[in-house]
PyMOL Python script that loads the backbone (N, CA, C, O; Angstrom):
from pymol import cmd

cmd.read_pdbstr("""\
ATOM      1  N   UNK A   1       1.191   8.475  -3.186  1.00  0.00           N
ATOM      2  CA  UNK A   1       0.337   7.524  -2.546  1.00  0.00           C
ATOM      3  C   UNK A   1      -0.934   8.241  -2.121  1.00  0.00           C
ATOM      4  O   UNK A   1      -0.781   9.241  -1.420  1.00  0.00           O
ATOM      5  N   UNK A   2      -2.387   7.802  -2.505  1.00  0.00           N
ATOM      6  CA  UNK A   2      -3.081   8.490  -1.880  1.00  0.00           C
ATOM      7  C   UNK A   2      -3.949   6.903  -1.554  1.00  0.00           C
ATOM      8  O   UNK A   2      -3.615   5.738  -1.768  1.00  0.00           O
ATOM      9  N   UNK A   3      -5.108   7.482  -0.984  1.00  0.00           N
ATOM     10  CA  UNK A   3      -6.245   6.466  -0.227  1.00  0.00           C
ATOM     11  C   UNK A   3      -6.955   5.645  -1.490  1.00  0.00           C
ATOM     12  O   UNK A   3      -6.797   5.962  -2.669  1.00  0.00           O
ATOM     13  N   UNK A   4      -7.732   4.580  -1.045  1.00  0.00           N
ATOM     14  CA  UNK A   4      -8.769   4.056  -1.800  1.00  0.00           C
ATOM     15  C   UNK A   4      -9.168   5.057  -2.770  1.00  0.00           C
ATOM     16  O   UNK A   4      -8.914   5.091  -3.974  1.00  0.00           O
ATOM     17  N   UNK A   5     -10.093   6.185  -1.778  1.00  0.00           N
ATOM     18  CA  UNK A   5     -11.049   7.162  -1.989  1.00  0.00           C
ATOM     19  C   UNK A   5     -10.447   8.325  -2.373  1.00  0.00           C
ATOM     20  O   UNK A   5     -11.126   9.351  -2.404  1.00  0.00           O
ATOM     21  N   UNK A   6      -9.085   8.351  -2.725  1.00  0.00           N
ATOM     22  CA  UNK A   6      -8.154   9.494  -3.381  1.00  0.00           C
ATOM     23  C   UNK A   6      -7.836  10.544  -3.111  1.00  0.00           C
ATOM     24  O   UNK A   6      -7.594  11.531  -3.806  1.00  0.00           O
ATOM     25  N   UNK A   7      -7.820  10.297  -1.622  1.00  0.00           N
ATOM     26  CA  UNK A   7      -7.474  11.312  -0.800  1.00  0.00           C
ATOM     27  C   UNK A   7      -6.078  11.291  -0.084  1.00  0.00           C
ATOM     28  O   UNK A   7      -5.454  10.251   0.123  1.00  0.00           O
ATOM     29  N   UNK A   8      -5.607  12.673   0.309  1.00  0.00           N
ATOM     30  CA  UNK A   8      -4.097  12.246   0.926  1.00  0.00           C
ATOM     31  C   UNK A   8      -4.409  11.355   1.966  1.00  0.00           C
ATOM     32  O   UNK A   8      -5.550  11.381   2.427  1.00  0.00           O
ATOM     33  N   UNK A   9      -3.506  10.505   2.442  1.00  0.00           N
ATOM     34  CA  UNK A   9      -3.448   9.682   3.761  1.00  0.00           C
ATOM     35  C   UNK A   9      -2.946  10.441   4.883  1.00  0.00           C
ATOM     36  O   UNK A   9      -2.066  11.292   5.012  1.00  0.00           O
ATOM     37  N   UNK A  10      -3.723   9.911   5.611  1.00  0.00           N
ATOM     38  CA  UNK A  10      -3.095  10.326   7.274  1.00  0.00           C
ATOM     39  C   UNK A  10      -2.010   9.444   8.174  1.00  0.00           C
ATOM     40  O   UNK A  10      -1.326   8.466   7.871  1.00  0.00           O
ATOM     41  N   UNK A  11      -2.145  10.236   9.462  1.00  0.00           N
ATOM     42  CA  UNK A  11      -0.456   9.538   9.918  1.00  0.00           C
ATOM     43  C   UNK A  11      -1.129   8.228  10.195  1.00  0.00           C
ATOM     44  O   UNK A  11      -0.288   7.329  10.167  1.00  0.00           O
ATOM     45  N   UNK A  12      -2.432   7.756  10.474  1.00  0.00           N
ATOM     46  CA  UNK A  12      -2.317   6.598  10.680  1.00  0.00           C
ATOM     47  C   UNK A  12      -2.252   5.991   9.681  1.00  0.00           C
ATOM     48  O   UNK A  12      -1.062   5.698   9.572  1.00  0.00           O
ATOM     49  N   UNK A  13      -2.910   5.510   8.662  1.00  0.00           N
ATOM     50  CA  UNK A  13      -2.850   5.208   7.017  1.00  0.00           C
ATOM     51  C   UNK A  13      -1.169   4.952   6.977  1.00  0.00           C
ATOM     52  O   UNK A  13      -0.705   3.825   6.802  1.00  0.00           O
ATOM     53  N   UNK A  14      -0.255   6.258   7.177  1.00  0.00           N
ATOM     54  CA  UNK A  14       0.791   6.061   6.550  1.00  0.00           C
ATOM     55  C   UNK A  14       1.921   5.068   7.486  1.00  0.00           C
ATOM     56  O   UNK A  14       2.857   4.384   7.072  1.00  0.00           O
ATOM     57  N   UNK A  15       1.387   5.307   9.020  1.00  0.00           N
ATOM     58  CA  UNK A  15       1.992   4.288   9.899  1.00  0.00           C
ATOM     59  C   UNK A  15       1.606   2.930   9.625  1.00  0.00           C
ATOM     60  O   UNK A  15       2.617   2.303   9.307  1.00  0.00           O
ATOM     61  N   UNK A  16       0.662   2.264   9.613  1.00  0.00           N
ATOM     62  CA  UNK A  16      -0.234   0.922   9.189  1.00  0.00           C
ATOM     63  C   UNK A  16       0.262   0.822   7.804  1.00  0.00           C
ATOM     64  O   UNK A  16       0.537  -0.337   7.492  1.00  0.00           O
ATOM     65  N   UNK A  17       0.494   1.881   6.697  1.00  0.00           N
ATOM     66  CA  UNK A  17       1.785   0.955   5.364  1.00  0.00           C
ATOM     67  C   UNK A  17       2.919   0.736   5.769  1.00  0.00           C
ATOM     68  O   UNK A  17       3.632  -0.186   5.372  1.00  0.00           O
ATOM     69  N   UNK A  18       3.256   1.685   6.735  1.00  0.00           N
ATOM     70  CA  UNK A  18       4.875   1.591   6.458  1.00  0.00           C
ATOM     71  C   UNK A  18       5.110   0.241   7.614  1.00  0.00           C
ATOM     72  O   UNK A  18       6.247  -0.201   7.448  1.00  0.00           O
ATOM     73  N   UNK A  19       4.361  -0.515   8.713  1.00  0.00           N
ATOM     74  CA  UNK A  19       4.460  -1.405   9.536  1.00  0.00           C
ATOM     75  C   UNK A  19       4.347  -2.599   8.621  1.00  0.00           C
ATOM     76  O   UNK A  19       5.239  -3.441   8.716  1.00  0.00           O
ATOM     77  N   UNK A  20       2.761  -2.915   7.194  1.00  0.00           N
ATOM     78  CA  UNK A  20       3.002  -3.588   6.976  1.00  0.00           C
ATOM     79  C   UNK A  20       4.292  -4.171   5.490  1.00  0.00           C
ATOM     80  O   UNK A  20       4.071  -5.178   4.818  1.00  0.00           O
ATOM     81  N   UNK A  21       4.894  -3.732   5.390  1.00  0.00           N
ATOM     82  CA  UNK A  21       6.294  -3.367   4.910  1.00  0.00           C
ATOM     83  C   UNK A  21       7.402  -4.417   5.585  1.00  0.00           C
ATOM     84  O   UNK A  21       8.311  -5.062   5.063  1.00  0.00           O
ATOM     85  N   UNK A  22       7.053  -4.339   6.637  1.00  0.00           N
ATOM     86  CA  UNK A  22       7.798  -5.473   7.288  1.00  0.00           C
ATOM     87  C   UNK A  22       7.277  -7.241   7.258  1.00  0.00           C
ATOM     88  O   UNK A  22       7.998  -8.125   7.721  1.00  0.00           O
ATOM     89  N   UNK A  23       6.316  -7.430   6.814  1.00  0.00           N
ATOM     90  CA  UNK A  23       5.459  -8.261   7.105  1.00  0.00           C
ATOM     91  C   UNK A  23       6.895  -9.212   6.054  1.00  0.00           C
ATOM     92  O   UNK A  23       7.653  -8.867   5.148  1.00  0.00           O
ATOM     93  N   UNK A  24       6.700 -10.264   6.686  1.00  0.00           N
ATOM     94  CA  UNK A  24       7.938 -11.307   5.658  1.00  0.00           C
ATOM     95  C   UNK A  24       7.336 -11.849   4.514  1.00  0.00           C
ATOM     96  O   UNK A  24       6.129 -12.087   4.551  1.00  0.00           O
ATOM     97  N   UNK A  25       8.193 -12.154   3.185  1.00  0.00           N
ATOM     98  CA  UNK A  25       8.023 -11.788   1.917  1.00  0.00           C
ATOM     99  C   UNK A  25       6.780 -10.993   1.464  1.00  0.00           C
ATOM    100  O   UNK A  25       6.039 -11.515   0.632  1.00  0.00           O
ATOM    101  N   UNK A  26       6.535  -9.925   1.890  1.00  0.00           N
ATOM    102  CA  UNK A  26       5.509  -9.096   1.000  1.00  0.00           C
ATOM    103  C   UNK A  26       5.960  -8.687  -0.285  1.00  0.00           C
ATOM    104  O   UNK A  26       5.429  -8.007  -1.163  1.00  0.00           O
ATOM    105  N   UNK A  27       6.884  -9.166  -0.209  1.00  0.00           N
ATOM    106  CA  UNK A  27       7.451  -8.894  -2.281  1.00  0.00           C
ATOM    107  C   UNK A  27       6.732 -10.012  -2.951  1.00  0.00           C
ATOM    108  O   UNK A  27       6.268 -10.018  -4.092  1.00  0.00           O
ATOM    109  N   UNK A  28       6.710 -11.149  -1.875  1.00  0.00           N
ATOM    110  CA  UNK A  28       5.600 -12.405  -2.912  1.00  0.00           C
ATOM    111  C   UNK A  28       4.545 -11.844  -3.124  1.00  0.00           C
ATOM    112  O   UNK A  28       3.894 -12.360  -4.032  1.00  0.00           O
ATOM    113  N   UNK A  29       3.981 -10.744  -2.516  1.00  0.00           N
ATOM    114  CA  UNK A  29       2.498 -10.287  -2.785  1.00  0.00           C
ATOM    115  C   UNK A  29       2.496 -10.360  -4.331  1.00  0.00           C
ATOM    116  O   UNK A  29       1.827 -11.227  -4.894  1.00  0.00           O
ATOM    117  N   UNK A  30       3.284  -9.406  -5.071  1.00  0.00           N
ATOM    118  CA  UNK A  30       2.902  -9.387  -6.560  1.00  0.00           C
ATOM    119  C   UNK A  30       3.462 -10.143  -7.336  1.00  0.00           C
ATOM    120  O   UNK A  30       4.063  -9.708  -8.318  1.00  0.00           O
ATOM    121  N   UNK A  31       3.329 -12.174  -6.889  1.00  0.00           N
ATOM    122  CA  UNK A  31       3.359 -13.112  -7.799  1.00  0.00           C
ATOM    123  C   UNK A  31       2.057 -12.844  -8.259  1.00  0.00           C
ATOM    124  O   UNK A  31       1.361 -12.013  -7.677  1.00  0.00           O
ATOM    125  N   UNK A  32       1.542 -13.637  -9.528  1.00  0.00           N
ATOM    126  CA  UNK A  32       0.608 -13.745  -9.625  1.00  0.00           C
ATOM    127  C   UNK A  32      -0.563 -12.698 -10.777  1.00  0.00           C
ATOM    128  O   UNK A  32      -1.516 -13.105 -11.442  1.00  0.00           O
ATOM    129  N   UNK A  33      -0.190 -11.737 -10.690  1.00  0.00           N
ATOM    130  CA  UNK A  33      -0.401 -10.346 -11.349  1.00  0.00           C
ATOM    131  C   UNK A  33      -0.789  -9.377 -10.483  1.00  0.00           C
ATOM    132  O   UNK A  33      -0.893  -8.198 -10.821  1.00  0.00           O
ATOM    133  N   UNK A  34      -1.028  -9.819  -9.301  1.00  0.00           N
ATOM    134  CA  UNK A  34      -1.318  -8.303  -8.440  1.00  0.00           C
ATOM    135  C   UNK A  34      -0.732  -7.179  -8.537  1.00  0.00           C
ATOM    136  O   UNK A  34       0.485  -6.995  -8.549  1.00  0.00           O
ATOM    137  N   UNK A  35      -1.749  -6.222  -8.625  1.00  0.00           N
ATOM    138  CA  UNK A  35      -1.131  -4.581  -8.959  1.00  0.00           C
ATOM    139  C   UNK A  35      -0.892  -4.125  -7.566  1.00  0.00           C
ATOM    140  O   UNK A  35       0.082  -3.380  -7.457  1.00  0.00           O
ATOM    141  N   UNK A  36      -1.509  -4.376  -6.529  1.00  0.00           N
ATOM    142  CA  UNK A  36      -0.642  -3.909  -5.264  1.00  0.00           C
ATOM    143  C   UNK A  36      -0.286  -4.830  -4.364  1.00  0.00           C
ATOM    144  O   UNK A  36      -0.963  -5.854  -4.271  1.00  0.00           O
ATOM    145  N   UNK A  37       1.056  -4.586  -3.386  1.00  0.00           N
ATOM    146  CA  UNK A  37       1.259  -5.190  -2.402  1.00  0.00           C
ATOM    147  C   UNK A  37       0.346  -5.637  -1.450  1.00  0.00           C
ATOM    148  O   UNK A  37      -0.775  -5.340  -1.862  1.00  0.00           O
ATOM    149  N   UNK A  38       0.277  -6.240  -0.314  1.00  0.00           N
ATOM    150  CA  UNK A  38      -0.074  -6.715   0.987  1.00  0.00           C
ATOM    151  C   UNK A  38      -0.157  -5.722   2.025  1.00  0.00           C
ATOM    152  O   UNK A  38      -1.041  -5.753   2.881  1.00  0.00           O
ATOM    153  N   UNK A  39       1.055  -4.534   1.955  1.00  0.00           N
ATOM    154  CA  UNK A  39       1.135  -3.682   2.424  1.00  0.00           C
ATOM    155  C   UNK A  39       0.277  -2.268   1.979  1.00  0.00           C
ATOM    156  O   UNK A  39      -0.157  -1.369   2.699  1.00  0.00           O
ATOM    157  N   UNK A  40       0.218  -2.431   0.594  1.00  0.00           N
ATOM    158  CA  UNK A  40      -1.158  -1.195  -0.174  1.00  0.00           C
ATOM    159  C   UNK A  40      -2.684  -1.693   0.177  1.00  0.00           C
ATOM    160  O   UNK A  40      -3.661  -0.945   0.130  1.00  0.00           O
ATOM    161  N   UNK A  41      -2.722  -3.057   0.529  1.00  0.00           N
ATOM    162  CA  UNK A  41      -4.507  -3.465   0.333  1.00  0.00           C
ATOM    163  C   UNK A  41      -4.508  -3.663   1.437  1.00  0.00           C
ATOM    164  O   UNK A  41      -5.696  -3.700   1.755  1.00  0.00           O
ATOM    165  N   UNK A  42      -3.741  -3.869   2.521  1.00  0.00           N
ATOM    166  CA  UNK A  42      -4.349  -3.912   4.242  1.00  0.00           C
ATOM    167  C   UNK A  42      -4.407  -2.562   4.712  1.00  0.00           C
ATOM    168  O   UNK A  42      -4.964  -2.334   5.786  1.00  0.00           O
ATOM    169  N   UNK A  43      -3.849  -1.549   3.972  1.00  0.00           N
ATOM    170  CA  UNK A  43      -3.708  -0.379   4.416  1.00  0.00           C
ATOM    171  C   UNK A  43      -4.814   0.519   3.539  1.00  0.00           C
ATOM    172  O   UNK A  43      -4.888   1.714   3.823  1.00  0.00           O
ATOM    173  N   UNK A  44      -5.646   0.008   2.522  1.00  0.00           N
ATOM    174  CA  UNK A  44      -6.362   0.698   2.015  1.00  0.00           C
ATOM    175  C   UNK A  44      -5.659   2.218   1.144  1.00  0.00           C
ATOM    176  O   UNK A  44      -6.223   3.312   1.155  1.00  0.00           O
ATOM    177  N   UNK A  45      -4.381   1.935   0.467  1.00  0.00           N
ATOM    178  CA  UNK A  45      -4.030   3.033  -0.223  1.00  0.00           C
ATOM    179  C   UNK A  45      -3.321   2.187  -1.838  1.00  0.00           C
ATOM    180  O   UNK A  45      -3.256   0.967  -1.994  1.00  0.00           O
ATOM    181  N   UNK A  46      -3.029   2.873  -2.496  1.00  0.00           N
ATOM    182  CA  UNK A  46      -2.399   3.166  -3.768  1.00  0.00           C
ATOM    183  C   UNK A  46      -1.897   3.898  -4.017  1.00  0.00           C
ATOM    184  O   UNK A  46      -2.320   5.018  -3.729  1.00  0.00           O
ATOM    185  N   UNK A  47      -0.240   3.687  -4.955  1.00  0.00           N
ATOM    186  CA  UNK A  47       0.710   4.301  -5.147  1.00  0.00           C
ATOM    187  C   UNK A  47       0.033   5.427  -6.652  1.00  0.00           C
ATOM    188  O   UNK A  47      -0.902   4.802  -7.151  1.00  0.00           O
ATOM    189  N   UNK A  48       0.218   6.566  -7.290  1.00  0.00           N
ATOM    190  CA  UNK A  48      -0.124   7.020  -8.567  1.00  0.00           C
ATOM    191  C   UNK A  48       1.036   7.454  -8.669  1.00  0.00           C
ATOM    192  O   UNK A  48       1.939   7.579  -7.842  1.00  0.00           O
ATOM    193  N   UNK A  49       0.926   7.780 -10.227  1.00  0.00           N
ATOM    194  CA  UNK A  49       1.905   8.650 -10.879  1.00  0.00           C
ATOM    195  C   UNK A  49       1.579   9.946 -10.995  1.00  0.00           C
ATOM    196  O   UNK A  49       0.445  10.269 -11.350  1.00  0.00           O
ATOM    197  N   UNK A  50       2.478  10.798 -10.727  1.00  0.00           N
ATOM    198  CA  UNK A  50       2.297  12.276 -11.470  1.00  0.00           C
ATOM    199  C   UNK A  50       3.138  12.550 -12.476  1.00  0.00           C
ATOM    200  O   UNK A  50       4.348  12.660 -12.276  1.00  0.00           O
ATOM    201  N   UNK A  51       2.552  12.699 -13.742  1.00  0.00           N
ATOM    202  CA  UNK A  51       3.482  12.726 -14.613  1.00  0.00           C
ATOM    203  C   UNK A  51       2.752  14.595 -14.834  1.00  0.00           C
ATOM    204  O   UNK A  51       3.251  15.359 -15.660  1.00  0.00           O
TER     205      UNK A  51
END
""", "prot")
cmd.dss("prot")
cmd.show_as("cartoon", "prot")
cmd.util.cbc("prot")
cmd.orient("prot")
């Protein structure tokens, strides 16, 4: 997971995803085609891969 701006996140960043996580059905977030949750775009981060 890093930021918008592709940087590691901080504890607040990572407290403010992991709160909105709870938010009720945030799994509906990705009807629709959305590539991130409710919980990635209020929090201003994105998941990557390291392959």
């Amino acid at each position: 997971m890093v930021t918008e701006t592709g940087e590691s996140p901080g504890f607040r960043t990572i407290l403010i995803r992991s709160l909105c996580r709870f938010i009720p059905f945030d799994a509906l977030s990705f009807l629709g085609g959305e590539e991130s949750g409710w919980h990635d775009r209020i929090s201003g981060t994105r998941v990557i891969s390291r392959n």
